[in-house]
Every structure is written in C-alpha cells, then in structure tokens.
C-alpha beads as a LAMMPS data file, in Angstrom:
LAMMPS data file: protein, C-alpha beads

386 atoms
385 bonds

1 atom types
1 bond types

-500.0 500.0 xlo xhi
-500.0 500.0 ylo yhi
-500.0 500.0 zlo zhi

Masses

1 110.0

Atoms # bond

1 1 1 -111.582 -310.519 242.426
2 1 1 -114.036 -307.639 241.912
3 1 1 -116.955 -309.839 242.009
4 1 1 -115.793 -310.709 245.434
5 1 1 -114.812 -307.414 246.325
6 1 1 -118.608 -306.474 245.573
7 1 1 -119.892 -308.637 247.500
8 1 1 -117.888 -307.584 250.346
9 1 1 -118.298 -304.016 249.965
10 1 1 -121.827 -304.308 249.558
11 1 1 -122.040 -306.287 252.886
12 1 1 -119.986 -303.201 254.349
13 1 1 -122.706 -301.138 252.593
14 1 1 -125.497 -303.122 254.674
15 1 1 -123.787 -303.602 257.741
16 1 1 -123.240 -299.307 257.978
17 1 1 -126.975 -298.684 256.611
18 1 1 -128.447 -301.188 259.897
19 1 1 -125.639 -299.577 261.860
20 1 1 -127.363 -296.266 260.949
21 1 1 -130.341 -297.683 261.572
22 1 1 -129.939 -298.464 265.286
23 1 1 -129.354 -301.982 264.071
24 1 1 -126.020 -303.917 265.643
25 1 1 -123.268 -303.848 262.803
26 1 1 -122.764 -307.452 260.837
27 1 1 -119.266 -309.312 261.828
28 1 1 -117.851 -308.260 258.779
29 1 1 -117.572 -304.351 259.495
30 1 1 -115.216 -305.519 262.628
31 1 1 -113.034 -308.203 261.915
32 1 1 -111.832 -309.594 264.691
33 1 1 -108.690 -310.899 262.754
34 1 1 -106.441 -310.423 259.718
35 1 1 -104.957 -313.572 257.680
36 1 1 -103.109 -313.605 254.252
37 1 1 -103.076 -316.552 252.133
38 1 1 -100.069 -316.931 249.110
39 1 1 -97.362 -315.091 250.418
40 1 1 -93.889 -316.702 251.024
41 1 1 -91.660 -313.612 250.685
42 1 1 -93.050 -310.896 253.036
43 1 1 -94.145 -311.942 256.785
44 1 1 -97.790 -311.545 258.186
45 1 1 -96.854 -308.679 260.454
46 1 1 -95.201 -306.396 257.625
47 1 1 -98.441 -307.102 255.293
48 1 1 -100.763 -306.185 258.169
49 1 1 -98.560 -302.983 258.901
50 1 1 -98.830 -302.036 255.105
51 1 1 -102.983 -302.005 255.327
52 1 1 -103.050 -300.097 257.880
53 1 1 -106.089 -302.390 259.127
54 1 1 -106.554 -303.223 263.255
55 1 1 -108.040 -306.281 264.245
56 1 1 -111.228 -305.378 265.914
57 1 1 -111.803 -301.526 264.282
58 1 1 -114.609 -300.668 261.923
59 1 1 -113.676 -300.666 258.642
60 1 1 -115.475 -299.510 255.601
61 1 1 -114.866 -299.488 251.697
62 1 1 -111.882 -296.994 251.748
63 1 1 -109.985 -298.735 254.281
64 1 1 -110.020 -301.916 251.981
65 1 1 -109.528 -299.620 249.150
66 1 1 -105.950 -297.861 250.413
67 1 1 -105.432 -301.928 251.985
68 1 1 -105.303 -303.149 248.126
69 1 1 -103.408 -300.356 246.963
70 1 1 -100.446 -300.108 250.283
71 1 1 -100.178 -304.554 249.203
72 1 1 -99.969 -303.863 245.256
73 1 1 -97.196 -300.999 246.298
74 1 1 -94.746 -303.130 247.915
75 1 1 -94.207 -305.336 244.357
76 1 1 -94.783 -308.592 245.219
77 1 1 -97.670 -309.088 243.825
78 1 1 -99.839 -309.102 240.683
79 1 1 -103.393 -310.323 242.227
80 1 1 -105.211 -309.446 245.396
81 1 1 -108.494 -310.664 246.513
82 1 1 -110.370 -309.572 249.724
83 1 1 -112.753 -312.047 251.573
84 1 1 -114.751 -312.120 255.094
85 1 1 -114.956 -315.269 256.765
86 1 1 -117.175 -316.301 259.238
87 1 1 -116.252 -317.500 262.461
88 1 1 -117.599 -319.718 265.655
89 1 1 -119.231 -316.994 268.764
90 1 1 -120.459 -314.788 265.527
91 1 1 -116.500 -313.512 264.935
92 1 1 -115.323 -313.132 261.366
93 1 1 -111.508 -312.707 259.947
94 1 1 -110.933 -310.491 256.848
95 1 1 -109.252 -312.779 254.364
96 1 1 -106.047 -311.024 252.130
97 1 1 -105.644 -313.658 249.302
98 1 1 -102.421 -313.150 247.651
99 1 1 -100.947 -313.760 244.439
100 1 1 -97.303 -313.455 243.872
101 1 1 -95.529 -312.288 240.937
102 1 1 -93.056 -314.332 239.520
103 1 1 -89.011 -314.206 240.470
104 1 1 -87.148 -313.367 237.160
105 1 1 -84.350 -315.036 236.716
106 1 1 -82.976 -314.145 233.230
107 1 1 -84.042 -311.797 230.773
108 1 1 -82.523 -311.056 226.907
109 1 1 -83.329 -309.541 223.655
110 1 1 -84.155 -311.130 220.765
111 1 1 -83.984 -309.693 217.002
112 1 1 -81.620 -306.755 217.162
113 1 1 -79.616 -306.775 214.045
114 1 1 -79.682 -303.504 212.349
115 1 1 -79.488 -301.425 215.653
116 1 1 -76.220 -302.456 217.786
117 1 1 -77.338 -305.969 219.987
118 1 1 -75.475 -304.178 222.730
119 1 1 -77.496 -301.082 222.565
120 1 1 -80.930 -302.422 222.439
121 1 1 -80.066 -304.728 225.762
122 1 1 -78.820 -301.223 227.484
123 1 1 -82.322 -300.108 227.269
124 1 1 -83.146 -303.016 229.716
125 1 1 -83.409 -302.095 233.426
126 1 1 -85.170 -305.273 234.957
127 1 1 -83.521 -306.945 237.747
128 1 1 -82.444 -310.430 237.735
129 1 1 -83.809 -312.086 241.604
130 1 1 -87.055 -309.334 241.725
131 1 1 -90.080 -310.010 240.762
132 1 1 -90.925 -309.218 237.547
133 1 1 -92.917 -305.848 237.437
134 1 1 -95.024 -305.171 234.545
135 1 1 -95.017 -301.296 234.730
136 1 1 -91.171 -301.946 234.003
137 1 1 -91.774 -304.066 231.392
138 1 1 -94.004 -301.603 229.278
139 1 1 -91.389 -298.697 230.498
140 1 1 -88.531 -301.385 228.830
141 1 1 -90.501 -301.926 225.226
142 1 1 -90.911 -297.963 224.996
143 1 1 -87.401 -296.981 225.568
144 1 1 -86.544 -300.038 222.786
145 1 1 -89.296 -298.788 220.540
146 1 1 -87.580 -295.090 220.977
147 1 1 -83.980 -296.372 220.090
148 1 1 -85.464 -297.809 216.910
149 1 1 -87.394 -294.835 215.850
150 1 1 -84.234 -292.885 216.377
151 1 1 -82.728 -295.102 214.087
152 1 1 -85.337 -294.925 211.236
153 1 1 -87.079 -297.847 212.278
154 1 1 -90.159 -296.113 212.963
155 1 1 -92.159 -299.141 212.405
156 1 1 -90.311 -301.712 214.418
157 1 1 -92.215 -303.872 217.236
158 1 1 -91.485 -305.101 220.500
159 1 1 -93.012 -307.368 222.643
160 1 1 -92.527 -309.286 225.723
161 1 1 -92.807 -313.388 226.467
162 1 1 -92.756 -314.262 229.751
163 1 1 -92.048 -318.587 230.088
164 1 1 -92.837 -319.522 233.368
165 1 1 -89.629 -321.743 234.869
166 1 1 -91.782 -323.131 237.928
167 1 1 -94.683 -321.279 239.959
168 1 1 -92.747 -318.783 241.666
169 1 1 -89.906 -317.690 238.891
170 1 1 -90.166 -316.843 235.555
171 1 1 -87.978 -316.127 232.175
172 1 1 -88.626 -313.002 230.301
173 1 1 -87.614 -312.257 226.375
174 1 1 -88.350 -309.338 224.295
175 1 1 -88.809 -309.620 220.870
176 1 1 -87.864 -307.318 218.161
177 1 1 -89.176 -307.180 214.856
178 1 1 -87.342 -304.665 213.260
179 1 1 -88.804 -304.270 209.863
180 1 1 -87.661 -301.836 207.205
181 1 1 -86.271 -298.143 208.112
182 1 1 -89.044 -295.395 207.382
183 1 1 -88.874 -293.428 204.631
184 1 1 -89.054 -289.984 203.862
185 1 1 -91.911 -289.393 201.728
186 1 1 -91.598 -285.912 201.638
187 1 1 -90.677 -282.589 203.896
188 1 1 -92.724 -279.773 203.966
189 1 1 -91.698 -276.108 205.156
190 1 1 -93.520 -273.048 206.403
191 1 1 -92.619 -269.841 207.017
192 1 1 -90.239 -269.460 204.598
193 1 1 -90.188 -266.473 202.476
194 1 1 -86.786 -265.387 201.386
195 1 1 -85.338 -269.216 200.561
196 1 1 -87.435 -271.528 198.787
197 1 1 -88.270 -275.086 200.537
198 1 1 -86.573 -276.718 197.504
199 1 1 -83.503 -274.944 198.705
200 1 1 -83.810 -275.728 202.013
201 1 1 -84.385 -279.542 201.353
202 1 1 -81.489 -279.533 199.203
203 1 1 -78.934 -278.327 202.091
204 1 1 -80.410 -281.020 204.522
205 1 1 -79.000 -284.682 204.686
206 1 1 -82.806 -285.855 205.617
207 1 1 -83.825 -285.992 202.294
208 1 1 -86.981 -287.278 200.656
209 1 1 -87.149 -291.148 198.934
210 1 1 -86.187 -290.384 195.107
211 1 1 -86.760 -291.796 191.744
212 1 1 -83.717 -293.932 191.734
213 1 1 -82.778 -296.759 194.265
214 1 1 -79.909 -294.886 195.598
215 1 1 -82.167 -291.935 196.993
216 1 1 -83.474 -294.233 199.543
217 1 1 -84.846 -291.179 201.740
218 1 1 -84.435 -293.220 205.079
219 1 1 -85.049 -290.897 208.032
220 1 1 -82.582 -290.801 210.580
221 1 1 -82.935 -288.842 213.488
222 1 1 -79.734 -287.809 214.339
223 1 1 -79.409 -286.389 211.033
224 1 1 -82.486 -284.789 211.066
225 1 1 -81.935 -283.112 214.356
226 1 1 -78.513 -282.176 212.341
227 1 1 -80.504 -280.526 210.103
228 1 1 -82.573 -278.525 212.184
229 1 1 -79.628 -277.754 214.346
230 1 1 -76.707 -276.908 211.648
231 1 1 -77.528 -277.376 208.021
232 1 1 -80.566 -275.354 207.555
233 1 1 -79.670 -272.549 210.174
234 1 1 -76.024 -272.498 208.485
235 1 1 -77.901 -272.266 204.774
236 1 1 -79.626 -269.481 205.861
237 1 1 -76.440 -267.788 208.005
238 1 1 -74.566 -267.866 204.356
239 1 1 -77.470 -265.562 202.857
240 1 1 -77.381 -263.111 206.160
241 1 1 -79.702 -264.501 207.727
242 1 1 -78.087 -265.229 211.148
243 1 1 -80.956 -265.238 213.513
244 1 1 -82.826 -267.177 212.001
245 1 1 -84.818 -270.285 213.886
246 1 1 -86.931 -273.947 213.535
247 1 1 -89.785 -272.864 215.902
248 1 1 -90.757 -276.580 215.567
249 1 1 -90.525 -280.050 213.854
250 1 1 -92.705 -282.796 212.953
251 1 1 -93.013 -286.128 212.019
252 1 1 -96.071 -287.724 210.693
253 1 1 -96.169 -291.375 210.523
254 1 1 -97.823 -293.535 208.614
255 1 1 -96.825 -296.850 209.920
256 1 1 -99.216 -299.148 207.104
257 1 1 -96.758 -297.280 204.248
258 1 1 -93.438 -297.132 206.479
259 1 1 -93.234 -293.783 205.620
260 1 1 -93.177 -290.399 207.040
261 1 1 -93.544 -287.030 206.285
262 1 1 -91.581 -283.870 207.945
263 1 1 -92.712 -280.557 208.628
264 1 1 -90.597 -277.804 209.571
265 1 1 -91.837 -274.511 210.836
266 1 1 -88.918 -271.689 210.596
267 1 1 -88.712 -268.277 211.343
268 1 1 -86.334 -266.117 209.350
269 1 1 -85.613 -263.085 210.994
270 1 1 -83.859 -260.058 209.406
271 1 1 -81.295 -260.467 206.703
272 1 1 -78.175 -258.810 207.774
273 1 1 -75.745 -256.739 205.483
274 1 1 -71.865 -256.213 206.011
275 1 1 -71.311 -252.847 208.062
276 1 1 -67.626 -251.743 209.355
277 1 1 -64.540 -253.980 209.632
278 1 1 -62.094 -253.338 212.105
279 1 1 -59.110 -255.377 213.733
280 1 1 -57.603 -255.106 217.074
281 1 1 -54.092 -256.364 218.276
282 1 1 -52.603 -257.156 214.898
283 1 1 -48.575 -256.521 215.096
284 1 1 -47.258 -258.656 212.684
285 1 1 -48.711 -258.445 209.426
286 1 1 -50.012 -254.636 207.907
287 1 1 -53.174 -253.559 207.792
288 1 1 -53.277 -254.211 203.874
289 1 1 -52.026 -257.617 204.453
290 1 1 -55.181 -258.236 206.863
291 1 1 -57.390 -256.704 204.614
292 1 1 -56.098 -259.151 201.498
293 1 1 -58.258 -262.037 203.848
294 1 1 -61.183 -260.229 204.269
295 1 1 -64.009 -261.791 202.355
296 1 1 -66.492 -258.890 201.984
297 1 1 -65.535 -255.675 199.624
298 1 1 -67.447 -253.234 197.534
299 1 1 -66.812 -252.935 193.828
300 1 1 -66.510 -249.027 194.345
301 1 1 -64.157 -249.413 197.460
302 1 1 -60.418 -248.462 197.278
303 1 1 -57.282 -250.295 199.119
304 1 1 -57.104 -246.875 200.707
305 1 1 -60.710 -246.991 201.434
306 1 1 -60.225 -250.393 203.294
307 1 1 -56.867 -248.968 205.304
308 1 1 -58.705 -246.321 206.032
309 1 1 -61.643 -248.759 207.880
310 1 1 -58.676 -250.948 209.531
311 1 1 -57.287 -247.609 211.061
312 1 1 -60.733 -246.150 212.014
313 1 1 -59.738 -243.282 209.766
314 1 1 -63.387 -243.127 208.060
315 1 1 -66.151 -245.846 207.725
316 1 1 -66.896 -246.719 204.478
317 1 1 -70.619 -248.475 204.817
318 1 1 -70.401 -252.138 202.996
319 1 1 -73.803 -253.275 201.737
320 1 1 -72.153 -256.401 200.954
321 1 1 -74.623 -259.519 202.483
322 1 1 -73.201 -261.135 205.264
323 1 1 -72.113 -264.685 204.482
324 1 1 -70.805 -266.945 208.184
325 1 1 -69.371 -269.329 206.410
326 1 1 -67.513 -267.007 204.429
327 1 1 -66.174 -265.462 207.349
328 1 1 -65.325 -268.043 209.114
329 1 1 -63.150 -269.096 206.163
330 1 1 -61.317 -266.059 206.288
331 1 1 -60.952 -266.031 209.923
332 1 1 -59.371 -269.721 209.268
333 1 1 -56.796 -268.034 206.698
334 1 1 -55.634 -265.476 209.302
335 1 1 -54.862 -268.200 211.687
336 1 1 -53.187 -269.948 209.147
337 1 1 -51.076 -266.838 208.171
338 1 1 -49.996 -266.407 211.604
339 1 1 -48.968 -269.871 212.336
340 1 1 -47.130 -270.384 208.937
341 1 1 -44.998 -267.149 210.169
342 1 1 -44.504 -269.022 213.488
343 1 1 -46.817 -267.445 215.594
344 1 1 -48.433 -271.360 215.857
345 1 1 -50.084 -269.873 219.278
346 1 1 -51.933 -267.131 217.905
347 1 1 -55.643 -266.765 218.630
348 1 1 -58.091 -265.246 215.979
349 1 1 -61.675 -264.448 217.917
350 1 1 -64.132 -263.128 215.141
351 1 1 -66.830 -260.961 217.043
352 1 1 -70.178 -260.248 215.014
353 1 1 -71.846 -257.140 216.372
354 1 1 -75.736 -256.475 214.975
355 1 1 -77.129 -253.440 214.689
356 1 1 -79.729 -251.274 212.554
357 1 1 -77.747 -249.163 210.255
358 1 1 -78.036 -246.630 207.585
359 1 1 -82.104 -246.712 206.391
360 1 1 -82.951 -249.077 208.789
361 1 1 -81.098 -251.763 207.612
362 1 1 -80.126 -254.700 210.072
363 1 1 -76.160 -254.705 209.811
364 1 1 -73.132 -256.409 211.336
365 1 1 -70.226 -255.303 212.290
366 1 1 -67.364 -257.441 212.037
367 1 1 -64.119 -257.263 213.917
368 1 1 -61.092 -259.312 214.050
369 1 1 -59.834 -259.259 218.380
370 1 1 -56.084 -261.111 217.322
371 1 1 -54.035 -262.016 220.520
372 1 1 -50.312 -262.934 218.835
373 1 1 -48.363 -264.103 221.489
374 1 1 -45.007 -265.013 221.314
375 1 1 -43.738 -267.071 218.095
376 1 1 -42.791 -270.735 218.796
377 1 1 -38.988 -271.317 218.347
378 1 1 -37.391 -274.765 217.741
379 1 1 -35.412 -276.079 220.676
380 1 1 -33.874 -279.262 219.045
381 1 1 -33.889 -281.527 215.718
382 1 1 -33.543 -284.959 216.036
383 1 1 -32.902 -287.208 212.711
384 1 1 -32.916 -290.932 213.087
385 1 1 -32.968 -293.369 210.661
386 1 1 -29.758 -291.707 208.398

Bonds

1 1 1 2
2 1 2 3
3 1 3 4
4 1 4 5
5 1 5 6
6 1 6 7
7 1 7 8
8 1 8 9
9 1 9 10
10 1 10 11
11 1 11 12
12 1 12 13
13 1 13 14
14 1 14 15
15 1 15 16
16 1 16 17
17 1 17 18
18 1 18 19
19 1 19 20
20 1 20 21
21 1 21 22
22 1 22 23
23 1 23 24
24 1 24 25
25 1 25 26
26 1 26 27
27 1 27 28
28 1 28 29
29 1 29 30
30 1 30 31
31 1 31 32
32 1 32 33
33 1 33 34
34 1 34 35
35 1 35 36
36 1 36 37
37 1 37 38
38 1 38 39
39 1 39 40
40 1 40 41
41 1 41 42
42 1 42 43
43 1 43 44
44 1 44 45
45 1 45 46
46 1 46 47
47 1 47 48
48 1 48 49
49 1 49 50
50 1 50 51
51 1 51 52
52 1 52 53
53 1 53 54
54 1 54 55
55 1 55 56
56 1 56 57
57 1 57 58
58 1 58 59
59 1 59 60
60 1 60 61
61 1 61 62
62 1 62 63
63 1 63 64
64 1 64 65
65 1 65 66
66 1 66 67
67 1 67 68
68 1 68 69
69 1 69 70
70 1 70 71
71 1 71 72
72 1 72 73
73 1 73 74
74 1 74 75
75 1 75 76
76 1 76 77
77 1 77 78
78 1 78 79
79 1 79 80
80 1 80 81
81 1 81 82
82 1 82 83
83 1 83 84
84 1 84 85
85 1 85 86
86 1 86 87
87 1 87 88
88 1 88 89
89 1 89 90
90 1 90 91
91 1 91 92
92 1 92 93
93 1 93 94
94 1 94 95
95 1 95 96
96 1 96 97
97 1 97 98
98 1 98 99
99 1 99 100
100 1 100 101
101 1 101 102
102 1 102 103
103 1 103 104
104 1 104 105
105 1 105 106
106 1 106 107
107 1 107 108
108 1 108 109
109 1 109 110
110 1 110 111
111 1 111 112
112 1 112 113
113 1 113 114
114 1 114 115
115 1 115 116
116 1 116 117
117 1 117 118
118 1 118 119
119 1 119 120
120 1 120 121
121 1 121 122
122 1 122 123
123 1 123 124
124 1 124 125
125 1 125 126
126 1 126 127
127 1 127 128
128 1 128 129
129 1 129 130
130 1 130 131
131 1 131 132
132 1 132 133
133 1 133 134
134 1 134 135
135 1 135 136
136 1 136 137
137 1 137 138
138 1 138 139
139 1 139 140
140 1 140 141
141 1 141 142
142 1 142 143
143 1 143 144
144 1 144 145
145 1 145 146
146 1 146 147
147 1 147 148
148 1 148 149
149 1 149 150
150 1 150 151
151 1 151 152
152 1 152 153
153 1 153 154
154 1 154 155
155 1 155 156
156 1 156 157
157 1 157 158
158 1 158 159
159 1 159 160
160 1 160 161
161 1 161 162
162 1 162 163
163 1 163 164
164 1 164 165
165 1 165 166
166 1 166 167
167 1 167 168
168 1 168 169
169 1 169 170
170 1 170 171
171 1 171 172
172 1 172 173
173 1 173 174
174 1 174 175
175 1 175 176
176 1 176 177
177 1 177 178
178 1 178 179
179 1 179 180
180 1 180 181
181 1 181 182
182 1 182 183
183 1 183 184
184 1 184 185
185 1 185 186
186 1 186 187
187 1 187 188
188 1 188 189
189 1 189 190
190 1 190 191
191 1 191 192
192 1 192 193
193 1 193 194
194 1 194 195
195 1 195 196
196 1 196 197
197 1 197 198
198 1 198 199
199 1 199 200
200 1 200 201
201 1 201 202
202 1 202 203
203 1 203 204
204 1 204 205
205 1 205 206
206 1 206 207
207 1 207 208
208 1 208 209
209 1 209 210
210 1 210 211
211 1 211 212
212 1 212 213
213 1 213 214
214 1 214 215
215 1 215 216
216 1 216 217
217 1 217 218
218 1 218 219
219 1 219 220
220 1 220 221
221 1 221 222
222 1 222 223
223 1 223 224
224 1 224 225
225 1 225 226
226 1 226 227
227 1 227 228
228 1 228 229
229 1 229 230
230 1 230 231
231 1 231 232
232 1 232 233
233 1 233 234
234 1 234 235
235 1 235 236
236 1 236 237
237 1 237 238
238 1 238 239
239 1 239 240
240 1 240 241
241 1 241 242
242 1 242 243
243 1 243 244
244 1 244 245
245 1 245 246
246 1 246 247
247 1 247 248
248 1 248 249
249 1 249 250
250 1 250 251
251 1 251 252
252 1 252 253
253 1 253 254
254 1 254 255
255 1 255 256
256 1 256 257
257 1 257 258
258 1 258 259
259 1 259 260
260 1 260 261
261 1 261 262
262 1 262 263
263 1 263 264
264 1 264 265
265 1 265 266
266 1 266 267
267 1 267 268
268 1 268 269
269 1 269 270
270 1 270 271
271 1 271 272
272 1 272 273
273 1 273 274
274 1 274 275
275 1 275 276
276 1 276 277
277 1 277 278
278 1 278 279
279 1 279 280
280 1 280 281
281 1 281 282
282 1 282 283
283 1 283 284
284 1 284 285
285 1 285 286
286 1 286 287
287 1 287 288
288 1 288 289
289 1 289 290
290 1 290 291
291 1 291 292
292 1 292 293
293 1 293 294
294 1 294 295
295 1 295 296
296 1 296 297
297 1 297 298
298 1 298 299
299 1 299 300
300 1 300 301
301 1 301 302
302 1 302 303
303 1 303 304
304 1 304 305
305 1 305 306
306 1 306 307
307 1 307 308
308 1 308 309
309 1 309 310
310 1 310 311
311 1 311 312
312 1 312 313
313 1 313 314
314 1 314 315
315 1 315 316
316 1 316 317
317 1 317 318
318 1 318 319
319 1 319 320
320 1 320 321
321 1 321 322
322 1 322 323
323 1 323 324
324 1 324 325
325 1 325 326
326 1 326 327
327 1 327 328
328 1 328 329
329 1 329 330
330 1 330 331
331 1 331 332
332 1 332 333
333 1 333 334
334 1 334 335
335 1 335 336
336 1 336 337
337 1 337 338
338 1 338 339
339 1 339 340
340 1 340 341
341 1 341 342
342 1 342 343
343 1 343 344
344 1 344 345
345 1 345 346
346 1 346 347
347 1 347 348
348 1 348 349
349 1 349 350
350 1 350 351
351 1 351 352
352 1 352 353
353 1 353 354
354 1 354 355
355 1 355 356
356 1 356 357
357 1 357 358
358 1 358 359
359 1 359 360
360 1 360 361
361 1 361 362
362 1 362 363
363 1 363 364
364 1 364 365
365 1 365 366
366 1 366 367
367 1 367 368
368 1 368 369
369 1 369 370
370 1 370 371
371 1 371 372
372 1 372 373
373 1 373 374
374 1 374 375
375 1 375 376
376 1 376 377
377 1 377 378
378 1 378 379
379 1 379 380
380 1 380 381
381 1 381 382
382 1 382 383
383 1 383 384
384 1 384 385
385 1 385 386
C-alpha cells in the first residue's frame, strides 16, 4: 500500500509542479471517476460521501490523505490502497481498493483459574456480528492485564488468536497465562519520623515475602490500597497523629523475579494531645457515670476535677496523647450503656475539635453531642414451642 501510495502521490507531485509550470495537469490530478473494489457491506455512494472526493475536482495529497483516514473511520476495514487508472479519451478513475475486516462471530477466554472465569470475560466488550476492531482488542487485553495485576498477578499475559472461520468472519480467543502472584520483596517508607517503617509494615496486611513458607508476601491490591487507606493512617491516628497522609504509592516491578517492591511516601503532620472533655444532652446517666467511659485521664486529676470539666466548671488541660481508636471504643461503651438501660435508640456523635493549645501544642478537644430519645418499651411476648 504505501509503495503505491508513493507512486501516486508523487504523480500528484508532478502533475501540480507542470501545472505550475504552465504545463496541462496529468489525468490523475482530476479523476474523472471514483470506484471501490472489496467492499460488500457499505454501498459505493456512502464510501464516496465519506472521502469527501468529486469526480472531476483537483485533488492533491491531503485530499487522499483525510480520503484514507474518513474509510479507516467507519470500521470496516483493516487495509486501504489508493490507485489511478488510466482510461480511453486520456480520462483516468481513482481506484479505492478495500480490504474488509473480518465479522466476529464468537469470542471467549481462555486460562482464567485463579481470578473468577466470570470476571475476566466481563472485561470483554467486543461485539458478536461487528467486525472485529483491533484498537478494541488491545483496549480488551489491558483491562484483563489490569484485573490480574489487581489480583497479584502482576506478571500474567494475555494475548489474542484470531482463527479465521471463512474470508469474511472470524473467531477470536484470548489467552491467559496467569503465572504465579507477585511477591512482595520488600516496602520501603519515607517521610517518616515519629514511627519507624518497621512499625508501619507491621500494622499493614501487604506484607513483605518472609523466611518461612507461610509469609508468602503476595501483593494484593485491594489490601494494599487498605493499607494506605485505613491501617497505616489508623496506626498513626492511635499515636495522635490524626492528620496524617500517603502523599503517594509505588510499585516497582520486576517482572523476570515476579516480585515487587513498595514505596510509600507519608506525611505526618502534628501529633495531637487530649485538651477539654465535655458532653452535651446526657439525661440519664450522671456526669461521673459518663466520665467512668472516658478513656483519657491524668494521673494528677481528681473525680472532682473531671465533674468539674463535664459541667464546664473549670478546664483542667489533659496532656494525655490522643488515641482514635481508643475513643471510638469508649464512644462504643456509651452506646452500649444507653441501650442496655433501654434507650436502644440513642445516638452517641463523638466530635473532635483541633486546635493549638497551651505552648503551642496542637490539641483536641473532645466532646460527646448524646441525643437520648425516648426508651423502647415492649409491646408483646410471644412464646411458642412450650
């Protein structure tokens, strides 16, 4: 094809340098008719509509240029050649010769074992009774190569087999080698000052391949986005450190090894420290009650002390580190007080309020909002079976 489209352009070339010339233009340059050979799907007329080309009107190497490209747009077909024919009384007729890609009419999956059968053939989007589009193809083997690497199968392959069933139709099967999940060979951390990375690794389900054959190490996506998302940020919430972020992940592959290493880029923030304690809407149990469910104290502080916080009396300043998953236990325990004294309706909202405090240290303020509500009452007992 692009021999023959040279030698047509360049007789375009010739024909618009004698043209320039004063010399009459060749037949070529005005063809005084337009035939396609090889189609059997799309009529003459619509194919001369889509290049735009008049019989009779000087054309030039663009014109054949945005011709090509309007006929490989509509689909249909997967090779194009342009020719210039000669004809009797020195007339010529451009020549469209068209190759037609095949009909598919059935297309499966192959190989899927360790990732769901089902899944892999979801990630297939080619249409039985089209014809069968390559771009799709290569968009179909990516998005099957991405469900596997989500999986930990980083290294599996996919490719395509087309079997011709005649000339015009075609079967097409993609093959999946899955080979081994990937393993992590290690995880590196930066920007960690206050926790150490052995720490950090230690709270994340992504771990790294061990000594024995139980630590396997495989890397699993969803766990590691998991990780970034809720084990390390909640490791670091514990110590006070609420705010604190994974600017950014990596994974380097080596795909010879079938292993992979992560890097995690994290950004602490400030470490926060326990300020005043307050609660709001509480009816049914005392303020020293409450305060037997509150997780944060000072060795030096007094019941009276703590009553005296409850009842905005005086603020005693806790320097206690702030610990979420401490407090959300105890928020859990006031729920459960309430509903074990029948209030099963009850909602506990913790609020966390940050501010600098005393010396400039970032604090929270924590703060029990309680709506009661009414307390559920038993309409009826039914016993069956006595």
């Amino acid at each position: 094809m692009r021999r023959l489209l040279f030698l047509f352009f360049a007789l375009l070339a010739t024909a618009s340098a004698a043209s320039a010339q004063g010399v009459p233009a060749g037949p070529c340059t005005q063809p005084d008719s337009i035939e396609f050979r090889g189609n059997t799907r799309l009529g003459d007329a619509l194919l001369r509509n889509q290049t735009g080309i008049t019989p009779g009107a000087t054309i030039n190497y663009r014109d054949l240029q945005r011709a090509i490209k309007a006929l490989y747009g509509t689909l249909q077909f997967q090779d194009i050649e342009v020719g210039c024919e000669p004809l009797a009384g020195g007339k010529s007729v451009l020549v469209f010769r068209l190759k037609e890609r095949p009909m598919l009419v059935d297309v499966s999956v192959t190989g899927a074992d360790q990732v769901s059968p089902g899944t892999v053939q979801d990630q297939v989007d080619l249409l039985v009774g089209r014809p069968v589009d390559p771009a799709q193809v290569t968009h179909t083997i990516v998005k099957i190569d991405s469900v596997y690497a989500a999986h930990g199968f980083a290294v599996a392959e996919v490719r395509a087999e087309t079997t011709y069933v005649d000339s015009t139709s075609a079967r097409l099967v993609f093959h999946v080698d899955e080979g081994h999940r990937t393993a992590i060979s290690g995880v590196r951390v930066e920007g960690n000052r206050a926790i150490s990375a052995t720490a950090i690794v230690g709270a994340m389900k992504s771990r790294p391949e061990g000594f024995f054959f139980w630590e396997k190490g495989e890397l699993d996506n969803a766990k590691l986005a998991s990780d970034i998302t809720e084990n390390i940020p909640g490791l670091y919430a514990d110590r006070g450190f609420i705010d604190m972020q994974v600017l950014r992940d990596t994974t380097l592959l080596d795909r010879k090894a079938g292993k992979a290493m992560v890097g995690l880029d994290v950004k602490e923030g400030p470490q926060y420290h326990v300020g005043d304690f307050s609660v709001n809407g509480a009816r049914q149990f005392s303020s020293q009650q409450i305060a037997t469910m509150y997780p944060f104290t000072k060795h030096s502080k007094t019941l009276m002390q703590t009553v005296k916080e409850m009842l905005h009396l005086g603020v005693v300043q806790d320097q206690t580190i702030f610990n979420r998953s401490a407090w959300q236990d105890a928020t859990q325990k006031v729920q459960n007080a309430y509903a074990d004294n029948g209030y099963l309706y009850a909602q506990i909202n913790p609020v966390v309020e940050r501010e600098i405090g005393r010396d400039s240290v970032p604090t929270v303020n924590l703060r029990w909002d309680i709506q009661e509500g009414a307390p559920a009452i038993i309409n009826r007992v039914d016993i069956t079976g006595n």
